[in-house]
N, CA, C and O of each residue as an XYZ file, in Angstrom:
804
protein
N       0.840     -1.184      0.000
C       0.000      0.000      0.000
C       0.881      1.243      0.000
O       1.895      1.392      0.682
N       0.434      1.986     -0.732
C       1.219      3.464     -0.602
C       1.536      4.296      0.490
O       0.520      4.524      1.147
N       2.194      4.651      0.786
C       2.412      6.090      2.070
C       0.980      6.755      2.367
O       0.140      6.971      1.492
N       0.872      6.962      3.335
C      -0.222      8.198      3.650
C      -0.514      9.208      2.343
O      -1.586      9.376      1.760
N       0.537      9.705      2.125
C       1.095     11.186      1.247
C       0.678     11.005      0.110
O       0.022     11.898     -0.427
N       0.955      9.771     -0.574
C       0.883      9.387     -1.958
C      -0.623      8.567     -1.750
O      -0.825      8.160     -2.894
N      -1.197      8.339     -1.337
C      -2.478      7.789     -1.122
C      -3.261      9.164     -1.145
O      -4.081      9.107     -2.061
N      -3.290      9.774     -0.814
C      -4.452     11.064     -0.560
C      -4.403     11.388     -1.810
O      -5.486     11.311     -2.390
N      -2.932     11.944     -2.822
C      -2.835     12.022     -3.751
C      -3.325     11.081     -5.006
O      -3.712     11.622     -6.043
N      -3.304     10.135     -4.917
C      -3.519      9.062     -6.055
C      -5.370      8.941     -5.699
O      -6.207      9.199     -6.564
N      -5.686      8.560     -4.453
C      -7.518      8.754     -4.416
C      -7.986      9.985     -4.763
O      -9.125      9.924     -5.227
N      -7.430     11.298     -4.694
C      -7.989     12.563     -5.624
C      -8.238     12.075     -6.943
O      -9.389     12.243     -7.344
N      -7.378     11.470     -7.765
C      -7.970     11.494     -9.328
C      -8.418      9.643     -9.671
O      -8.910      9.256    -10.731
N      -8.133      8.874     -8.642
C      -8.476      7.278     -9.170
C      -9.748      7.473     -9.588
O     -10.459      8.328     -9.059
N     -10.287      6.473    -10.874
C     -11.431      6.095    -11.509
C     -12.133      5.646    -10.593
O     -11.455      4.889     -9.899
N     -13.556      5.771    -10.109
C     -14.487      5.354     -9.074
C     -15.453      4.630     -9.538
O     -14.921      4.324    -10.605
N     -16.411      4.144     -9.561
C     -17.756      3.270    -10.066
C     -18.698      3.614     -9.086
O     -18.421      4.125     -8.000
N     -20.241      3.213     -9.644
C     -21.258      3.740     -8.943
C     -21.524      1.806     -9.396
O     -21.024      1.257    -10.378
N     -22.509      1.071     -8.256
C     -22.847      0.113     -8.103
C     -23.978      0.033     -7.161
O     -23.846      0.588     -6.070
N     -25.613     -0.889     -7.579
C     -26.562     -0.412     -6.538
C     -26.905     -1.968     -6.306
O     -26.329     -2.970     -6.731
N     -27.723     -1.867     -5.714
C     -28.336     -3.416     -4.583
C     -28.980     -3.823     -5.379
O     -29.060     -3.217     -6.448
N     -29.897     -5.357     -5.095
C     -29.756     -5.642     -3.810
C     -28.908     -6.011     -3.140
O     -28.398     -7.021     -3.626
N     -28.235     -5.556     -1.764
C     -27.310     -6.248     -1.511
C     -28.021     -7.224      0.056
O     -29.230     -7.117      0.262
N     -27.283     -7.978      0.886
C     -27.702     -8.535      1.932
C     -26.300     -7.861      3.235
O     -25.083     -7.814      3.051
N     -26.975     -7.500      4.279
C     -26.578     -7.287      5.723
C     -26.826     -8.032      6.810
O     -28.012     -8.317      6.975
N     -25.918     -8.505      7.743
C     -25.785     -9.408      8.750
C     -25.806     -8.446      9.749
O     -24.783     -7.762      9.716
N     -26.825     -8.039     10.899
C     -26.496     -7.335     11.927
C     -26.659     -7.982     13.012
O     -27.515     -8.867     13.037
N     -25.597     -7.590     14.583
C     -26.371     -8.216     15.525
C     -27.564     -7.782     16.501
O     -27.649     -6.582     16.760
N     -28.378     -8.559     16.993
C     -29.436     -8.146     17.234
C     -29.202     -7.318     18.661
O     -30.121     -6.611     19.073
N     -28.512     -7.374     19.074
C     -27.720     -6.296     20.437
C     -27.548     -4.826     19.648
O     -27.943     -3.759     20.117
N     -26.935     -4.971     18.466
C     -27.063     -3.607     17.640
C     -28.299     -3.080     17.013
O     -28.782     -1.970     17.233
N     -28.730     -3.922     16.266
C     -30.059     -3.651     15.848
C     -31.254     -2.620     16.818
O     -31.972     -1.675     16.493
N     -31.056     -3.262     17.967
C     -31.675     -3.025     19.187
C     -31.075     -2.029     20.063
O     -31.779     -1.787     21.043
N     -29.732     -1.232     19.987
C     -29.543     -0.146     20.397
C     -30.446      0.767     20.974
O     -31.187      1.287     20.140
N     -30.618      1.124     22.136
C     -31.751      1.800     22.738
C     -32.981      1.685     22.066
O     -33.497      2.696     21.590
N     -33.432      0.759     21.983
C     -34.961      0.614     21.443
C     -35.637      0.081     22.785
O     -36.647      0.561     23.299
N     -34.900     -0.992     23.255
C     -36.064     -1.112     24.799
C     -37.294     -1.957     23.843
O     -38.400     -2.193     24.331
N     -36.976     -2.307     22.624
C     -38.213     -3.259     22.599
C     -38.883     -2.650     21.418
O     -39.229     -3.434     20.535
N     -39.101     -1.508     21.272
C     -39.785     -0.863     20.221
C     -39.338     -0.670     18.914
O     -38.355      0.026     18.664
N     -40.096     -1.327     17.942
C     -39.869     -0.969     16.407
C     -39.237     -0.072     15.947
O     -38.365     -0.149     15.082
N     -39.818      1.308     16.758
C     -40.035      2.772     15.951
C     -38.306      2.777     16.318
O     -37.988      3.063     15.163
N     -37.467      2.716     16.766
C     -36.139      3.026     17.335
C     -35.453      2.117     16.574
O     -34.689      2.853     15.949
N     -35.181      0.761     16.145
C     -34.516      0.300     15.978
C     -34.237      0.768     14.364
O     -35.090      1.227     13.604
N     -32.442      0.462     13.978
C     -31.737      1.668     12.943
C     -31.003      0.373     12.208
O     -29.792      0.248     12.389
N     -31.514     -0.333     11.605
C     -30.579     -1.214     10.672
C     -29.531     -1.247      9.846
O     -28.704     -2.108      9.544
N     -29.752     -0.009      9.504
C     -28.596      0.479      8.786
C     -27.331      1.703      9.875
O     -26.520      2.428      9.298
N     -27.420      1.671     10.937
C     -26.712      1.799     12.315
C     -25.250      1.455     11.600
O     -25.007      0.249     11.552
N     -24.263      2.318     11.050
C     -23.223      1.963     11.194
C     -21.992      2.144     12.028
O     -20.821      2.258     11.668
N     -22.626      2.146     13.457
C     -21.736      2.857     14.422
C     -20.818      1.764     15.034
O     -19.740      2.021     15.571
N     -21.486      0.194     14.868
C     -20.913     -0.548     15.585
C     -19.447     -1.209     15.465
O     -18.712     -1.777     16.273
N     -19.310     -0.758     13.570
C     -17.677     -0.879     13.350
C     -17.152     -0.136     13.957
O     -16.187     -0.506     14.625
N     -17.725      1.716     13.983
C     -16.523      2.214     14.912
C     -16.256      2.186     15.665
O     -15.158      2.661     15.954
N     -17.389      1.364     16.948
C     -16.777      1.666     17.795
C     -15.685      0.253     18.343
O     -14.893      0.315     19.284
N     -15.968     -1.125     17.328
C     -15.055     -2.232     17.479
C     -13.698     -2.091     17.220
O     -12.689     -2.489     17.803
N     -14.028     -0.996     15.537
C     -12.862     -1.255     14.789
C     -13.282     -2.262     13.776
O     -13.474     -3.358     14.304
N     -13.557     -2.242     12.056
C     -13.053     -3.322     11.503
C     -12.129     -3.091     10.354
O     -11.376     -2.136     10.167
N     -12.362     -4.302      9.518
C     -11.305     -4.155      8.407
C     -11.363     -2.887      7.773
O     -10.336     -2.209      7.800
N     -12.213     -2.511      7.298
C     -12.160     -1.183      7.096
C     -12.393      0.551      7.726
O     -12.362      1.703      7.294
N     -12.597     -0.084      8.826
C     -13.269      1.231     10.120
C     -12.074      0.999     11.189
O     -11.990      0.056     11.975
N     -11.090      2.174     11.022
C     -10.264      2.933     12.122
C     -11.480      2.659     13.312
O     -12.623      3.086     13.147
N     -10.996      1.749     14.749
C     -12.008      2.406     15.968
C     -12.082      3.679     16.062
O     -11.145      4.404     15.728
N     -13.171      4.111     16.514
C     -13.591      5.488     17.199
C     -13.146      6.927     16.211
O     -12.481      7.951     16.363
N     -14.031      6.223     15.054
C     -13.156      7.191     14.151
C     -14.400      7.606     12.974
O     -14.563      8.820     13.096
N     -15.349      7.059     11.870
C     -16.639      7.538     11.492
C     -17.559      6.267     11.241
O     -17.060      5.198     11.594
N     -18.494      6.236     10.831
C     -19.545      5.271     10.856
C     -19.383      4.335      9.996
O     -18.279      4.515      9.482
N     -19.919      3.367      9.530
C     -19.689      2.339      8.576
C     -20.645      1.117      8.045
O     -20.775      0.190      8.845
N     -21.334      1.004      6.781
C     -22.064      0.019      7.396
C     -21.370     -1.075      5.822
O     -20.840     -0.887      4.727
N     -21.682     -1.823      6.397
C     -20.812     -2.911      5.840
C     -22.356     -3.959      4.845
O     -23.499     -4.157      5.257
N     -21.907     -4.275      3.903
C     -22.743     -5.016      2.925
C     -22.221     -5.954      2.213
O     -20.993     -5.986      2.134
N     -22.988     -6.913      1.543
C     -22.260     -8.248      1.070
C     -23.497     -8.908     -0.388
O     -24.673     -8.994     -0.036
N     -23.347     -9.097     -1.072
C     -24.003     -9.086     -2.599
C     -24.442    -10.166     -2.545
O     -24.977    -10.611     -3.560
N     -24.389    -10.820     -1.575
C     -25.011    -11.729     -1.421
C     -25.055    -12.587      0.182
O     -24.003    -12.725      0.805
N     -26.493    -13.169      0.783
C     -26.803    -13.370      2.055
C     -25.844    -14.711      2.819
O     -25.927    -14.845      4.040
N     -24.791    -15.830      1.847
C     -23.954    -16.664      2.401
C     -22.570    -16.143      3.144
O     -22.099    -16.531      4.213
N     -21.987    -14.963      2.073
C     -21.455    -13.703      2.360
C     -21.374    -12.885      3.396
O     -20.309    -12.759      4.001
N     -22.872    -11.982      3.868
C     -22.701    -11.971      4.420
C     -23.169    -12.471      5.940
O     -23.314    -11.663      6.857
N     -23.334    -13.548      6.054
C     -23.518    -14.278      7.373
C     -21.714    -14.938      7.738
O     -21.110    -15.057      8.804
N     -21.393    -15.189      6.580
C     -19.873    -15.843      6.648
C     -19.002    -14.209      7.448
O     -18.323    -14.243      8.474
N     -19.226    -13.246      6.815
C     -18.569    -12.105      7.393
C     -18.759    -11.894      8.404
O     -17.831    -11.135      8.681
N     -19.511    -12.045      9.531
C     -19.959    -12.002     10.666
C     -19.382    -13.185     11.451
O     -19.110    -13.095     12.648
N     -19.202    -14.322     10.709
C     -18.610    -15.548     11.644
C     -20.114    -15.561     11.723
O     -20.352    -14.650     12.516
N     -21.221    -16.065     11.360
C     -22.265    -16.663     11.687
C     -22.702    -18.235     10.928
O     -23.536    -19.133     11.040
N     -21.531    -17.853     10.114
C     -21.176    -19.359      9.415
C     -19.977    -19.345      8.904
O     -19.301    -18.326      8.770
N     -19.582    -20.674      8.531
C     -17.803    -21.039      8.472
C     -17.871    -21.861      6.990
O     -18.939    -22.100      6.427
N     -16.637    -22.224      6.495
C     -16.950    -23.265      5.589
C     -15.959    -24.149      5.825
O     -14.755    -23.928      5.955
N     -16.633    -25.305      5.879
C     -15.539    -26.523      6.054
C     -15.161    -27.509      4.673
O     -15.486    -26.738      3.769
N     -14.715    -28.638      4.065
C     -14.507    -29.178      3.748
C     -15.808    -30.164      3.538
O     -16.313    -30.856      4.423
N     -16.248    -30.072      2.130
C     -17.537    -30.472      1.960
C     -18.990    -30.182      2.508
O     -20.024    -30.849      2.534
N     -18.666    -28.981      2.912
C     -19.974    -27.969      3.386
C     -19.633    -26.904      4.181
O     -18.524    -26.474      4.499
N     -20.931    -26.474      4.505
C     -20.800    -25.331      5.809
C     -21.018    -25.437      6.990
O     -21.674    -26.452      7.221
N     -20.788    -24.888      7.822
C     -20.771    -25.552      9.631
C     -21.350    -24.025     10.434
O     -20.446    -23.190     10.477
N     -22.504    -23.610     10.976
C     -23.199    -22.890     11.566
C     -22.778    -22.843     13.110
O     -23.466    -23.242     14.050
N     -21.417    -22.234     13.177
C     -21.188    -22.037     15.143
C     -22.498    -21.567     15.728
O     -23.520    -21.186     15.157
N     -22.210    -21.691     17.012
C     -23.492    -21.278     18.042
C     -22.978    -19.673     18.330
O     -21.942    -19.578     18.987
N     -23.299    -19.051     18.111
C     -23.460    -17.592     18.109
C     -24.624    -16.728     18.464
O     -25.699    -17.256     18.178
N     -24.699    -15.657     18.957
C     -25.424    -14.640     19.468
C     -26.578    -14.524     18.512
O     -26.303    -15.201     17.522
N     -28.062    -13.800     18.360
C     -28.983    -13.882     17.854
C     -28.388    -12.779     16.115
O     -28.135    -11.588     16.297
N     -28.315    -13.103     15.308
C     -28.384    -12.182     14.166
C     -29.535    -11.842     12.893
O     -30.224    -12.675     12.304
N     -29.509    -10.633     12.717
C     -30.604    -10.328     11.748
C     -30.466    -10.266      9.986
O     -29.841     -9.329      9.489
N     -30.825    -10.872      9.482
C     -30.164    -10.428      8.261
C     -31.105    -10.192      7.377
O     -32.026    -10.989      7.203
N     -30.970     -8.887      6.604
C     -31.797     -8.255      5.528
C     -31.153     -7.601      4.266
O     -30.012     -7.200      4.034
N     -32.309     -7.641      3.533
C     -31.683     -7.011      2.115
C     -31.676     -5.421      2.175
O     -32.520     -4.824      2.842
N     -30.799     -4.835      1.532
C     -30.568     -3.501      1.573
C     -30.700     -3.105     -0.267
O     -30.214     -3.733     -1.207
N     -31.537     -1.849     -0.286
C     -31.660     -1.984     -2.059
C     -30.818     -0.288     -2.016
O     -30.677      0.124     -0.864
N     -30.438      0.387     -2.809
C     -29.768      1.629     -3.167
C     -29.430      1.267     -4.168
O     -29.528      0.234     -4.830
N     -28.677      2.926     -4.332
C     -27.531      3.198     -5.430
C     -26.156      3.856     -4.770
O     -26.468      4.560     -3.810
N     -24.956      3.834     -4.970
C     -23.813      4.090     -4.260
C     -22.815      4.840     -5.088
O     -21.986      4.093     -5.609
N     -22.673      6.080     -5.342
C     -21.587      6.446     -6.754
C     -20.585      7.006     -5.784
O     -20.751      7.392     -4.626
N     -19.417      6.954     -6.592
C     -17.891      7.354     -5.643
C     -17.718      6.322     -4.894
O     -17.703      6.376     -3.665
N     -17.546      5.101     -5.691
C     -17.242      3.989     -5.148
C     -15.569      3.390     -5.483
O     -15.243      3.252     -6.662
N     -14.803      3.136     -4.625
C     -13.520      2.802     -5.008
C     -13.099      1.231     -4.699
O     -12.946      0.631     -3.635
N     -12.966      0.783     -6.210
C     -13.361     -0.838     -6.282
C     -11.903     -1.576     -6.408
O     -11.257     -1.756     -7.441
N     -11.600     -1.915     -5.210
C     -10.966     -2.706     -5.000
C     -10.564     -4.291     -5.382
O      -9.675     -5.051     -4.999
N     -11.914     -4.423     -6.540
C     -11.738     -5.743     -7.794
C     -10.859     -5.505     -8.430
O      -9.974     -6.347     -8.583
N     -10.795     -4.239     -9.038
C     -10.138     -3.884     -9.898
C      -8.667     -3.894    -10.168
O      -7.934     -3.233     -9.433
N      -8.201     -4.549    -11.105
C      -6.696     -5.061    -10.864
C      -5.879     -3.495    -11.065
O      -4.954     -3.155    -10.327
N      -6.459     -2.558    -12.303
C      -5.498     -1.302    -12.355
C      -5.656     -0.370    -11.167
O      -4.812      0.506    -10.979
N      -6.843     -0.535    -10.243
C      -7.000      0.435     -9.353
C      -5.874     -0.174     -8.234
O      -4.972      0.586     -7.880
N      -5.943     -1.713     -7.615
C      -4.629     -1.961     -7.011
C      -3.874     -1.707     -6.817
O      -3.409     -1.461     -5.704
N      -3.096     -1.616     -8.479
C      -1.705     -1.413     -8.695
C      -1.646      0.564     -8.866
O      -0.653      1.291     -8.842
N      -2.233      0.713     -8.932
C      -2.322      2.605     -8.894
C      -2.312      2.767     -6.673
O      -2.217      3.864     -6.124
N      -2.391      1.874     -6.146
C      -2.828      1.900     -4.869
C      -1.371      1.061     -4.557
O      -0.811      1.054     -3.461
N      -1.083      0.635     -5.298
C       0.532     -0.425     -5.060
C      -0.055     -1.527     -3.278
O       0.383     -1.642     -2.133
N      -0.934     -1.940     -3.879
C      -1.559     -2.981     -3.188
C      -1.892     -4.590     -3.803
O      -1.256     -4.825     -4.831
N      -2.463     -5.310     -3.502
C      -2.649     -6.478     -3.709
C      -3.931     -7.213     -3.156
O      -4.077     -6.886     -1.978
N      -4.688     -7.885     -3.478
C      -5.724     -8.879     -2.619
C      -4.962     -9.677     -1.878
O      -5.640     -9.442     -0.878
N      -3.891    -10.652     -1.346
C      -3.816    -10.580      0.299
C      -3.359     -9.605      1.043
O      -3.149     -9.964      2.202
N      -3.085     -8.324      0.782
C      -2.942     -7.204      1.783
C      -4.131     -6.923      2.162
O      -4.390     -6.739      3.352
N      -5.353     -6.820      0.866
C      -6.513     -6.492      1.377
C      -7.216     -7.270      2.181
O      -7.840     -6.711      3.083
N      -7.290     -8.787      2.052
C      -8.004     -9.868      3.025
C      -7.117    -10.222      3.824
O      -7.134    -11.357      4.299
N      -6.092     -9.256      4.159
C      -5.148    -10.451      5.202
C      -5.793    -10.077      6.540
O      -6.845     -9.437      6.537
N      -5.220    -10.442      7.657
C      -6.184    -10.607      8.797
C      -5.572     -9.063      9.812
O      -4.767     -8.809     10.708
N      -6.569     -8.370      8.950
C      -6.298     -7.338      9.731
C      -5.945     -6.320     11.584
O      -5.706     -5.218     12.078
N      -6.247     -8.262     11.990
C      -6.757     -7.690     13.792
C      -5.052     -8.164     14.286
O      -5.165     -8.596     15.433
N      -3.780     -8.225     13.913
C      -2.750     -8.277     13.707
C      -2.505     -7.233     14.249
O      -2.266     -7.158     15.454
N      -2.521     -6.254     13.468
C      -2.027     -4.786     13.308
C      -2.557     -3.684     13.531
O      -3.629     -3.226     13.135
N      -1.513     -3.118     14.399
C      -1.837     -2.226     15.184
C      -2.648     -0.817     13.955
O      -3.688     -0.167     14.061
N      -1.631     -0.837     12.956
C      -2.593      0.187     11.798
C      -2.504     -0.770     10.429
O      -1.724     -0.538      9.506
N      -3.484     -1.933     10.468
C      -3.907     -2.411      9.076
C      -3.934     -1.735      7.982
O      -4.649     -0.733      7.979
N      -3.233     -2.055      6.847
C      -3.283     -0.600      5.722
C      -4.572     -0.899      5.015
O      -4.549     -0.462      3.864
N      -5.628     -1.472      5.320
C      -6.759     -1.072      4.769
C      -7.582     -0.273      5.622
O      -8.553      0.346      5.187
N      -7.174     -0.263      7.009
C      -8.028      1.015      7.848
C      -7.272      2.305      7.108
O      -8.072      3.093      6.606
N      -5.524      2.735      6.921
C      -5.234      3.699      6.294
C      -5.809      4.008      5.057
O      -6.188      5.095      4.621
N      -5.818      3.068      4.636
C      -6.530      3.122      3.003
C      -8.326      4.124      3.068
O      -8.698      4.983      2.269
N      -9.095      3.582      4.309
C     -10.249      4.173      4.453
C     -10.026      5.295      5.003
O     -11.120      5.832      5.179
N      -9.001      6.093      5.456
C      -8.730      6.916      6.347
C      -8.498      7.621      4.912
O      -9.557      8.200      4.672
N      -7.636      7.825      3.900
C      -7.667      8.611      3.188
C      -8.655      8.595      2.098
O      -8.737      9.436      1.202
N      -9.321      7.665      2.242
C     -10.426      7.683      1.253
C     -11.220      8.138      1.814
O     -11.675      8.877      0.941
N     -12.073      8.380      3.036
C     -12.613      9.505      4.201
C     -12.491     10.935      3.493
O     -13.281     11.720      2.969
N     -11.223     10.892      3.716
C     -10.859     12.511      4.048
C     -10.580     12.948      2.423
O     -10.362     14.160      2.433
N     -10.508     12.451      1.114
C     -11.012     13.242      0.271
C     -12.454     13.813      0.182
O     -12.645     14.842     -0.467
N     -13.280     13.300      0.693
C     -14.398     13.322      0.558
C     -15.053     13.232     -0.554
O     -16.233     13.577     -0.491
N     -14.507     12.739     -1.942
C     -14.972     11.987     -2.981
C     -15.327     10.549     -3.231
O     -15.603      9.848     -4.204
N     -15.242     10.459     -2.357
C     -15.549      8.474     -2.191
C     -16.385      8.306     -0.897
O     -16.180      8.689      0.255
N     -17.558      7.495     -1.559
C     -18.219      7.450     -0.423
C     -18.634      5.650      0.290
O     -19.494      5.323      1.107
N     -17.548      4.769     -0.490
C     -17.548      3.357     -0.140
C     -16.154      2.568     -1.086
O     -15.337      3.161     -1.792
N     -16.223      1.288     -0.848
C     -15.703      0.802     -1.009
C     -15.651     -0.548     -1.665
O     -15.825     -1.283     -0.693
N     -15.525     -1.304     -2.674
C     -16.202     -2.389     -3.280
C     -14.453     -3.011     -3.143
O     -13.353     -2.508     -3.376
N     -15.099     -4.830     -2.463
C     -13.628     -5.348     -2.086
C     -14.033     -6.936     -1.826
O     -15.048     -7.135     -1.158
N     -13.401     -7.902     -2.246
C     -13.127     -9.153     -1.955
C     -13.687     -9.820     -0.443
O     -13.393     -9.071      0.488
N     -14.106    -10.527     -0.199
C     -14.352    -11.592      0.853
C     -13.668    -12.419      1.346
O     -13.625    -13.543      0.846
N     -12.812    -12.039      2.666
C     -11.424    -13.036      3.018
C     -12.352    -13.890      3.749
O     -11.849    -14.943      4.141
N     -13.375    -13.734      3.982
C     -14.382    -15.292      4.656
C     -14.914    -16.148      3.676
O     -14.800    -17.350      3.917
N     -15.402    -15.858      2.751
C     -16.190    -16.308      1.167
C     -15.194    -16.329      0.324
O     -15.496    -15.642     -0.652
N     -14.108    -16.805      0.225
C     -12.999    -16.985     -0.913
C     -13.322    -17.442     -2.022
O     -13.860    -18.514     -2.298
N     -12.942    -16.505     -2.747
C     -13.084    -16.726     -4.482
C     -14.617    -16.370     -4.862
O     -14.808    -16.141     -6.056
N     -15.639    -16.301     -4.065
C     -16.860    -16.197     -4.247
C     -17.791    -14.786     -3.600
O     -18.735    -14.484     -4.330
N     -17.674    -14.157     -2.691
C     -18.212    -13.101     -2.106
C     -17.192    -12.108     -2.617
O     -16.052    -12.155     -3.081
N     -18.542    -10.734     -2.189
C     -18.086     -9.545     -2.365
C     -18.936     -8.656     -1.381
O     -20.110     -8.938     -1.141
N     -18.296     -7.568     -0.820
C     -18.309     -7.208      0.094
C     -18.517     -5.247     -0.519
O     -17.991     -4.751     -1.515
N     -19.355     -4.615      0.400
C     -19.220     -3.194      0.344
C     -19.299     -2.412      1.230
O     -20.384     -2.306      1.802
N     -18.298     -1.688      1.599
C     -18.639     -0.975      2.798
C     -18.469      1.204      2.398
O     -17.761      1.957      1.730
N     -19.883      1.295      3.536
C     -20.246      2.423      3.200
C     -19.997      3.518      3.817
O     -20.054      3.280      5.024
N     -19.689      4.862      3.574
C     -19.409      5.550      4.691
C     -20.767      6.215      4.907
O     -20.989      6.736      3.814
N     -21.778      6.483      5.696
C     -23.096      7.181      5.244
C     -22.809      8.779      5.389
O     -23.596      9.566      4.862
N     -21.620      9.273      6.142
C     -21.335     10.441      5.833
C     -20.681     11.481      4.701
O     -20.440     12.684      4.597
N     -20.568     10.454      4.044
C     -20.448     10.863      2.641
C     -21.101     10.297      1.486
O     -20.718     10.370      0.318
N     -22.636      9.443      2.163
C     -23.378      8.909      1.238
C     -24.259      9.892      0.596
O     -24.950      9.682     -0.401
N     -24.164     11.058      1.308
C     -24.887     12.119      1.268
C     -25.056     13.478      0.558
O     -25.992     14.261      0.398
N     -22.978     13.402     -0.017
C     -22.767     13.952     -0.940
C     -23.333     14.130     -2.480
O     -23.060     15.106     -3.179
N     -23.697     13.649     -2.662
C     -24.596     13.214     -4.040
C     -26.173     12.919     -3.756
O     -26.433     12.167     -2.817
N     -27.288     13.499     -4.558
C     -27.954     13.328     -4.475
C     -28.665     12.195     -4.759
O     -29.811     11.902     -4.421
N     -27.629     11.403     -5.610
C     -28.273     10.355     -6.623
C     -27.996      9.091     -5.554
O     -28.183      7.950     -5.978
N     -27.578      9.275     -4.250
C     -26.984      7.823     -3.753
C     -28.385      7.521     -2.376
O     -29.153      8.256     -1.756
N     -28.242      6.761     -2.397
C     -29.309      6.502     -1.570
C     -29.109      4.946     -0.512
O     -28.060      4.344     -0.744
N     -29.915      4.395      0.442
C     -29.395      2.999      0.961
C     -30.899      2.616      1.406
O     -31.439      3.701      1.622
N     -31.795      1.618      1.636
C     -33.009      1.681      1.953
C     -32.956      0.334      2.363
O     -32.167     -0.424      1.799
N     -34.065     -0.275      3.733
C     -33.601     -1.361      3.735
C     -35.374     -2.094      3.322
O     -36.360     -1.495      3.749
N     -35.476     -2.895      2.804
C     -36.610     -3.565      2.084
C     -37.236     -4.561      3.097
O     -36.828     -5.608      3.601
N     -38.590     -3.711      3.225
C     -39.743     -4.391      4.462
C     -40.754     -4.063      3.564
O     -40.715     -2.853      3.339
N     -41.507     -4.544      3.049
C     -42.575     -4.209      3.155
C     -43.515     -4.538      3.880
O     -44.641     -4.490      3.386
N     -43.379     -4.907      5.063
C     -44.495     -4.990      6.332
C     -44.331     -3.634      7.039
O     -45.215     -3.029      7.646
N     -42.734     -3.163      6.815
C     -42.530     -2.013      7.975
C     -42.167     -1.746      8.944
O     -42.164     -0.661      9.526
N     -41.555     -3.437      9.441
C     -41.274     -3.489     10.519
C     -39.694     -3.103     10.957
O     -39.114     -3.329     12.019
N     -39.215     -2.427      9.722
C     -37.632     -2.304      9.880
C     -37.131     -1.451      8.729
O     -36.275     -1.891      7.962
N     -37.864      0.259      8.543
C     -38.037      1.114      7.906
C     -36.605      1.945      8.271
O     -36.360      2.012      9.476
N     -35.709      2.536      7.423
C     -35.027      2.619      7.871
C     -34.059      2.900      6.347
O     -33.511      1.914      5.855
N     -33.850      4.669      5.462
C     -33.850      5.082      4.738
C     -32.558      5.928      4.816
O     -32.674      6.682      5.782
N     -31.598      6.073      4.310
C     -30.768      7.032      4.184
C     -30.210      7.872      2.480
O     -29.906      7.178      1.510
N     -30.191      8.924      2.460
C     -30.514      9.959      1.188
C     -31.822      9.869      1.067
O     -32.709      9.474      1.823
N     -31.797     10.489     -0.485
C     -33.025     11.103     -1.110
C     -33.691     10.074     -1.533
O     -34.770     10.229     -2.106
């Protein structure tokens, strides 16, 4: 990965993509439920506070919001550790209660990390990006979001699945700069209502 210096510089002019849903979200129901006390009307599904305040692969702790998405629902339950894959199937650990729903939008100022020329303009690689970031004290894909933050032209991130190998894809959003554009939007799909819950226009 590049220097700080040369990263701020090279995300000012990198090629970006706009990419929209459906996508699928794994939340836990301890988050979901963030001061709700029980009630519908409170609970925030699209809540991306809980990376910052853990820390993940792409969210510096205590640093801006994040909500994390996966293009598909094996994805993301595997990203969560709510399922594993073993050797001739999948294996479901016993884990805490989780919610998982589809999220529909549109996302532009997206910096896609598929992309083999955007990589190498980033002087990165896919195992730097899936390597196991809880190692290191500053993972260079939290730096990587740190200057992609602070241009404020990018408002996510499109990137590989180090849980879903060879097969998932993963997006993570900043919603404070989902906002920049009118055209971007994130919505999460109820139609009963029971989990309304809209960000942009």
């Amino acid at each position: 990965m590049l220097p700080a210096v040369q990263l701020s510089s090279v995300l000012g002019s990198v090629r970006l993509t706009s990419v929209h849903g459906p996508w699928s979200r794994a939340m836990a129901l301890r988050h979901l439920m963030r001061g709700a006390r029980g009630t519908l009307e409170t609970f925030q599904p699209l809540w991306g506070g809980a990376a910052r305040l853990r820390g993940g692969r792409f969210t510096p702790r205590d640093s801006f919001d994040c909500i994390y998405l996966a293009w598909d629902p094996v994805t993301a339950l595997a990203e969560v550790q709510a399922m594993a894959f073993l050797t001739g199937g999948t294996f479901a650990p016993r884990t805490p209660p989780w919610v998982l729903m589809s999220v529909d939008g549109i996302v532009g100022g997206v910096l896609d990390l598929t992309d083999a020329g955007t990589l190498t303009a980033l002087s990165t690689h896919p195992q730097e990006i899936m390597g196991p970031w809880e190692l290191s004290a500053d993972p260079p894909t939290q730096s990587l979001t740190r200057a992609a933050f602070d241009t404020a032209r990018i408002a996510g991130i499109r990137y590989p699945s180090a849980r879903h190998l060879g097969k998932g894809l993963n997006l993570v959003v900043f919603p404070d700069r989902l906002l920049a554009s009118s055209a971007n939007w994130l919505e999460v799909h109820d139609p009963r209502g029971n989990l309304n819950q809209r960000i942009g226009t």
